[in-house]
N, C-alpha and C positions, 0 to 999 in steps of 0.2 A: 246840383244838376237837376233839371228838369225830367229826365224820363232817365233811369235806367235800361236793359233789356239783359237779363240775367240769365247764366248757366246755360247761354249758346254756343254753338259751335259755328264761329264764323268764317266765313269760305271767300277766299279771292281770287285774284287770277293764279295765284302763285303761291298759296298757303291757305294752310287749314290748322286751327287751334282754339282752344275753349278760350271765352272771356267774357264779361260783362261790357255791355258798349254803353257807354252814358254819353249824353245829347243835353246842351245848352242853346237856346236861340237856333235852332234848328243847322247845328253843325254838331261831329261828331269832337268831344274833345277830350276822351278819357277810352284807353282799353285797357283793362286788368281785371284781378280779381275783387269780391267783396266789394264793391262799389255799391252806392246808395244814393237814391235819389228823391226827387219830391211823390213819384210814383216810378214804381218797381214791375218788371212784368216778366215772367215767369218764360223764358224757352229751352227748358228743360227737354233732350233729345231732339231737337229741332236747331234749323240752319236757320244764324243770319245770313243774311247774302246782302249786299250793295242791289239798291234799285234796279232797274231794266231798264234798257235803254233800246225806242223803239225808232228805227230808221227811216222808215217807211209809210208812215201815215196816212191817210185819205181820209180827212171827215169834211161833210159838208161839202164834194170834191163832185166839181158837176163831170157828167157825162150824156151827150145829145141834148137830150130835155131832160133830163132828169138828173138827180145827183144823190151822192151815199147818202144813205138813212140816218146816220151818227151825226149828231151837231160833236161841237164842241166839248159839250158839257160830260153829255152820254158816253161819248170818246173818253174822256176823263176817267167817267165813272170803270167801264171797259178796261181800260187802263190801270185802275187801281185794282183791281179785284184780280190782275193777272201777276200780279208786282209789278207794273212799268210805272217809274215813277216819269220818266222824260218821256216826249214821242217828237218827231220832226217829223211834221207835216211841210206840204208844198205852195210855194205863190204862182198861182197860172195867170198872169196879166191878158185884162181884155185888147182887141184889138187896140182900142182907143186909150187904151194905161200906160203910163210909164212907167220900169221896173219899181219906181219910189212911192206912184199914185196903188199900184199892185200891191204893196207889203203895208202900206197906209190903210186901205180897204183890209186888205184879208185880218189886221190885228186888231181893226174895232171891233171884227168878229169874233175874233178868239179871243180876245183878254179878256172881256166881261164873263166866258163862260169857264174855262178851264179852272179845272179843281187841282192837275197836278200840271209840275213844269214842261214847257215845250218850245222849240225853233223850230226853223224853217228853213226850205231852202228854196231856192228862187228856179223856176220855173222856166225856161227860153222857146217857146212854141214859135218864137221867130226872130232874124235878127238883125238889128238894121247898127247904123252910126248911135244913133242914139242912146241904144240898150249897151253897147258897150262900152260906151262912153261912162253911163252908171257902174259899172264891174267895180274900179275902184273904189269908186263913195263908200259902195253896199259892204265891200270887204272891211273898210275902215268900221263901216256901223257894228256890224259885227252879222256878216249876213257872208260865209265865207264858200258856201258852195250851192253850185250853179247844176241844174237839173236839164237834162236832155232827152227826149223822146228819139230815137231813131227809130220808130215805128211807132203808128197809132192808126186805129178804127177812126179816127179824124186828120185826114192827112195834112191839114192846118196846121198838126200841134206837133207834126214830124218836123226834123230838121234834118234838110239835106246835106249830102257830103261836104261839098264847098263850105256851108256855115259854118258846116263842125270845125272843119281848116281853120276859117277866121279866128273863132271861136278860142279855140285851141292857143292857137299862135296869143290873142290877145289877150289870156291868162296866164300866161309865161309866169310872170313876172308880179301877180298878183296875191301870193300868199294866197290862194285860195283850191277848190276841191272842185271837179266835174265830173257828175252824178249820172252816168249812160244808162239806156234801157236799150239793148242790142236786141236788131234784128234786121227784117228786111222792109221797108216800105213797099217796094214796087212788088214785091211777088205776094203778100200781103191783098194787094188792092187786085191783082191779078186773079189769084185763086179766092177772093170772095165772091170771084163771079159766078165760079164752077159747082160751089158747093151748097143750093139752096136749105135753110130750114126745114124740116121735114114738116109734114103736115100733120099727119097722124096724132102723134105724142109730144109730150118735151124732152125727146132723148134728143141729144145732139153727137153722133159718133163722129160724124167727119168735122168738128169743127178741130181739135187739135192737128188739121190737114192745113188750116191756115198758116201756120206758124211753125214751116218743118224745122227738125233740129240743126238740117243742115246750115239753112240760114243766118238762125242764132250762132252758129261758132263761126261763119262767114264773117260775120260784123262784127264777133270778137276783135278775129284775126287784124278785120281792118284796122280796127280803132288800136287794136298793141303795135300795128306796123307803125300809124303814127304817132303812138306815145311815143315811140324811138325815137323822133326827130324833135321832139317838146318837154319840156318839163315841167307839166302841169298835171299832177298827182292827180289816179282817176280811182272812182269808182263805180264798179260795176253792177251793178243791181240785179237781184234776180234771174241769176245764169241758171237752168235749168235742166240740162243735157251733157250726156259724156261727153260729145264733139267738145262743146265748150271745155271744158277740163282738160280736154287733149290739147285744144291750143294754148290755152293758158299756163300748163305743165311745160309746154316748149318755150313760151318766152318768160319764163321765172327768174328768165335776168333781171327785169322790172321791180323785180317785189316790193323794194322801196318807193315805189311809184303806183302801183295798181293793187287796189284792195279791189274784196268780192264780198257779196251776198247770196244767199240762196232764201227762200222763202219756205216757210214751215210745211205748206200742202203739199209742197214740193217732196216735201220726205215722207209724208204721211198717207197720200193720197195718189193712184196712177191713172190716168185714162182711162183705164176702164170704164168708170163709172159713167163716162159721155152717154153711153148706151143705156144707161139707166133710164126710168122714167122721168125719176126728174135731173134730170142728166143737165136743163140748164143751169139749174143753183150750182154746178160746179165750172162754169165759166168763171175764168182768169186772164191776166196775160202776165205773162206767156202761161200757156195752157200745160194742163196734166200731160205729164210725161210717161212713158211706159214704166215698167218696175224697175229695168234694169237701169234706168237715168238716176232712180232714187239712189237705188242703191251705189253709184258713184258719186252720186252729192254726199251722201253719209262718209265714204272715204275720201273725198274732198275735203269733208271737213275736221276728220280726221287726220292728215295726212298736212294740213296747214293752207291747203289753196285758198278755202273760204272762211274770210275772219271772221263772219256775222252771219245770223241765222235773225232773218225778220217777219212778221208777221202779213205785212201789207194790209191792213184791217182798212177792207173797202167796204160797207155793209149795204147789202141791199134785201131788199122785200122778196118773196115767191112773188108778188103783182109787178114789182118793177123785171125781174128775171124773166117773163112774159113779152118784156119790150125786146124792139130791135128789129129790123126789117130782113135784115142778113144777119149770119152766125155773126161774124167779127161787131157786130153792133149791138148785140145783149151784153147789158150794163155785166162788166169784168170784177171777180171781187168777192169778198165776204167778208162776216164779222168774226175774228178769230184774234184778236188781242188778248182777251185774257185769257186763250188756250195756251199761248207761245211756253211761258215756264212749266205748266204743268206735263204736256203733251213732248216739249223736248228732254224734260228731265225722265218721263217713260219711256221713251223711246230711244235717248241717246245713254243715259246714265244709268236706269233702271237695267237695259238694254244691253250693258257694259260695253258700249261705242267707246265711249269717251270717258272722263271724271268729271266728279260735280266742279271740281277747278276750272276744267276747261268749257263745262256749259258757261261758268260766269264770265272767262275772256270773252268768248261769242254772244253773249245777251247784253255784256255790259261794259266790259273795260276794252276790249277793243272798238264797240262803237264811241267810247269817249274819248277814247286817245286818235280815232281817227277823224271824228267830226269835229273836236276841239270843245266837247265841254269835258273842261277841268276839273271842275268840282266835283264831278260822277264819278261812278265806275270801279269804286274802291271804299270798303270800309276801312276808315282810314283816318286819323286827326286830322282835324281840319279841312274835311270833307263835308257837305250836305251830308245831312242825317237822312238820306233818301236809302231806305232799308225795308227789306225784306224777311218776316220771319215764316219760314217754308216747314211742312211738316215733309218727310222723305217717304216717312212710312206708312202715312195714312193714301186711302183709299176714295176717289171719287168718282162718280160716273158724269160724264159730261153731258149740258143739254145747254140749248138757246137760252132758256129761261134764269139760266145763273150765270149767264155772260153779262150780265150788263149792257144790252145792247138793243136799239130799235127794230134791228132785223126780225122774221121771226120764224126760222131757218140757221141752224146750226150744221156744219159740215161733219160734228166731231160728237153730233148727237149721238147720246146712248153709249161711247166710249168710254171705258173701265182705264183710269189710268193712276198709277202709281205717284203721288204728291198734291200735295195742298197746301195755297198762300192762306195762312192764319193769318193776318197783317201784314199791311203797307205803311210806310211812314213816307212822306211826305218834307223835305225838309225838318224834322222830327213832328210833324201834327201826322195822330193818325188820322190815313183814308180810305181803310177799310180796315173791317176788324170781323171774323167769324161770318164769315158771307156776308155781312152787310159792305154797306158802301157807305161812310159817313166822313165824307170831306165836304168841303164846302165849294158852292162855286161862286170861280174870280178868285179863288187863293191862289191859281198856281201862276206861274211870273213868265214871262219869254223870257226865253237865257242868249246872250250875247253873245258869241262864240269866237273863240281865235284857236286860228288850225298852229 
C-alpha cells in the first residue's frame, strides 16, 4: 500500500469504528487493523472522515464589473485547508454561447488551475430552443444538473415563471437535477428602489428589506406546487427562513423528489450585523436572517428537512464590497470554504445539535448521493482516497489569514472554535498537511457525474 493512516477513528454517514485505512493509486482498498504501508501516518485520537463535498461554489464568478477574488487555484487551495476535497462550481453562458461553447470556456479555466476535484453545473440565465435542445447531450456528457436563478441584482440572469414551466416540463425525462435559488424577482427590482445606500458609513440595515422572508417561502410554495405536476427532482439552494420550512414541512410528500440547502452564515451569523460599520462585508443572497430563522435552520437540519449545509464561498475584497450603486448591487458573498467543517463541527457537534455521523451525511454523503458523484462521500473500499484526518479536540481561533484565500476580510475572524483539519488527501496525494497547503496545481480532475 501506498499510504497507511493508522489508529483512526473513522466516521460515516452511518458508523463509527477504529481502523487503519490504507490507499493504493489513490483509492481506498483496505480497512482493518495493523495494516502497513510504504508510509504510515499516525491519527492517533483523531477522525478520519470522507472528503467534503462542496455544492455551491463561485470562483472567478463575475458579478456587474467585477468578479470573486478566488481564481481557481486559490479556491482549491481554500478548499483543501477546509477538507473539501470536491467543490461544484457553476457555468453562466454569455449572451452569445451556447450551453457546450459555456462549459468549453469555463474548463480551460479551471483544469489548468485546480489542485483538488470539482464539477459543475450548468447555469440557465435564459432559455430559448436551442439551450434545450443541449439538456440531453450535457446529461449524457456527464453535466447532470441544471442551475436556475429566480431572482438576481441582474434581472437578465433571473428566469421567469413561464421558463421555469418549459424548463421543468423539458427535464421530465432527462435523468438529471434542477438547481433553484427561490425568491421574488419583481418585488426585488421594486423595493431597490425604496431603500437607498446610506451615505454616512458602510452599515447597510435595510438592505435584508430587499429580500423579505415572505417572498422566499412564496417561491418555495410555487416551485413545490409545480414539482407536483413533473418529475424532475429539484434542488433548493440556500433556503434561509422559517416561512420556507413551513412550507416545505407541508409538502414532505415530495421528499423523494426535493432536496434542500442551507448555507453556513446562515446559522452562524444574523442581521444584525447590517448595522455594523462595516455591515457591507456581510452582504449575501439571500441576506442574514434574524436569530430566530437560524435557529430553525439548525432544527431543520436536525429534524431531516435540509440534506446539506454549504458554504457558497464567493470571495470579495473590503474595495470591491465598496462597489454597487444600490443595496441589491454590492458584490453578494465571502470567502468562508475552509470555515464550513470547522465552524459546523462547533457549532452543530461540539454544540450537541447533532452527531459527528450526521455532520458527515450533510457535508458529504448526502451531497454525493444527490449530485451523483459516486466515488465520494464514504470512506469506504473502492472509494477515492479523498479523506480527511480532523482533530475534535484541539482548539483554533479563526482569521482571514489562514483561510487560504484572496479576500482580505474574514466573517468568522477572531472566532474560538472547537476542531482542526490536520490533513487533506486528495485522491490519496496529500494537499495540506499542518496548516500548510501543499497540492499541486492542475492535479485535480473534473468528475463526470451520473445522478
Amino acid at each position: 500500500m501506498d499510504i497507511v493512516i493508522k489508529n483512526g477513528t473513522v466516521i460515516n454517514a452511518g458508523s463509527m469504528f477504529r481502523a487503519d485505512v490504507g490507499i493504493r493509486n489513490g483509492r481506498i482498498i483496505a480497512l482493518g487493523e495493523d495494516l502497513s504501508g510504504q508510509e504510515n501516518i499516525d491519527a492517533s485520537g483523531k477522525y478520519i472522515l470522507p472528503g467534503l463535498i462542496e455544492t455551491n461554489a463561485y470562483l472567478e464568478s463575475p458579478f456587474g464589473n467585477t468578479r470573486s477574488t478566488d481564481n481557481f487555484f486559490k479556491g482549491s487551495q481554500a478548499a483543501a485547508a477546509g477538507g473539501v476535497t470536491t467543490f461544484i462550481d457553476r457555468v453562466v453562458p454569455l449572451p452569445d454561447e451556447s450551453l457546450h461553447e459555456a462549459i468549453r470556456n469555463r474548463r480551460d479555466l479551471a483544469d489548468p488551475q485546480v489542485a483538488v476535484d470539482y464539477s459543475l453545473h450548468i447555469c440557465l440565465p435564459r432559455l430559448d430552443e436551442s439551450s434545450l435542445a443541449e439538456i440531453p447531450g450535457l446529461v449524457d456528457q456527464g453535466y447532470p444538473s441544471f442551475e436556475a436563478m429566480l431572482y438576481d441584482p441582474f434581472p437578465q440572469q433571473s428566469l421567469s415563471e413561464a421558463s421555469l414551466l418549459r424548463l421543468m416540463n423539458a427535464m421530465q425525462s432527462s435523468n438529471s437535477l434542477l438547481v433553484l435559488h427561490c425568491g421574488s424577482q419583481a418585488l426585488m427590482q421594486h423595493l431597490r428602489q425604496q431603500y437607498p445606500i446610506p451615505a454616512e458609513d458602510e452599515s447597510i440595515p435595510d438592505y435584508p428589506r430587499l429580500w423579505p422572508s415572505e417572498a422566499e417561502a412564496a417561491s418555495v410554495l410555487q416551485v413545490l406546487s409545480l414539482a407536483a405536476h413533473f418529475e424532475t427532482p429539484l434542488f433548493l439552494d440556500g433556503l434561509s427562513t422559517t416561512a420556507s420550512l413551513d412550507v416545505l414541512a407541508h409538502y414532505h410528500a415530495l421528499p423523494s423528489q426535493v432536496n434542500v440547502s442551507c448555507h453556513l452564515h446562515h446559522l452562524s451569523h444574523h442581521e444584525t450585523v447590517y448595522a455594523q460599520k462595516d455591515g457591507r462585508h456581510y452582504a449575501c443572497l439571500p441576506p442574514l436572517r434574524p436569530a430566530a430563522d437560524s435557529e430553525a435552520l439548525w432544527r431543520g437540519l436536525s429534524a431531516g428537512l435540509i440534506q446539506v449545509v454549504a458554504s457558497a464561498h464567493r470571495g470579495f475584497t473590503h474595495a470591491q464590497k465598496k462597489l454597487g450603486q444600490d443595496l441589491a448591487a454590492i458584490p453578494p458573498g465571502f470567502a468562508n470554504l475552509s470555515a464550513l467543517l470547522p465552524v459546523l463541527h462547533d457549532q452543530g457537534v461540539a454544540a450537541k445539535r447533532f452527531s459527528m455521523m450526521y455532520l458527515v451525511s450533510l457535508l458529504s454523503a448526502f451531497p454525493a448521493q444527490i449530485f451523483g458523484l459516486h466515488q465520494k462521500g464514504a470512506v469506504a473500499i473502492g472509494k477515492d482516497a479523498d479523506l480527511v484526518i480532523f482533530d475534535p479536540t484541539a482548539r483554533q481561533t479563526l482569521s482571514c489569514a489562514q483561510m487560504h484565500t484572496s479576500s482580505d476580510f474574514s466573517i468568522y475572524e477572531g472566532e474560538e472554535v472547537h476542531g482542526t483539519v490536520d490533513m487533506t488527501f486528495s485522491r490519496g496525494k496529500i494537499v495540506f498537511d499542518a496548516g500548510r497547503f501543499v497540492g499541486e496545481q492542475g492535479a485535480g480532475q473534473f468528475i463526470s457525474r451520473r445522478l
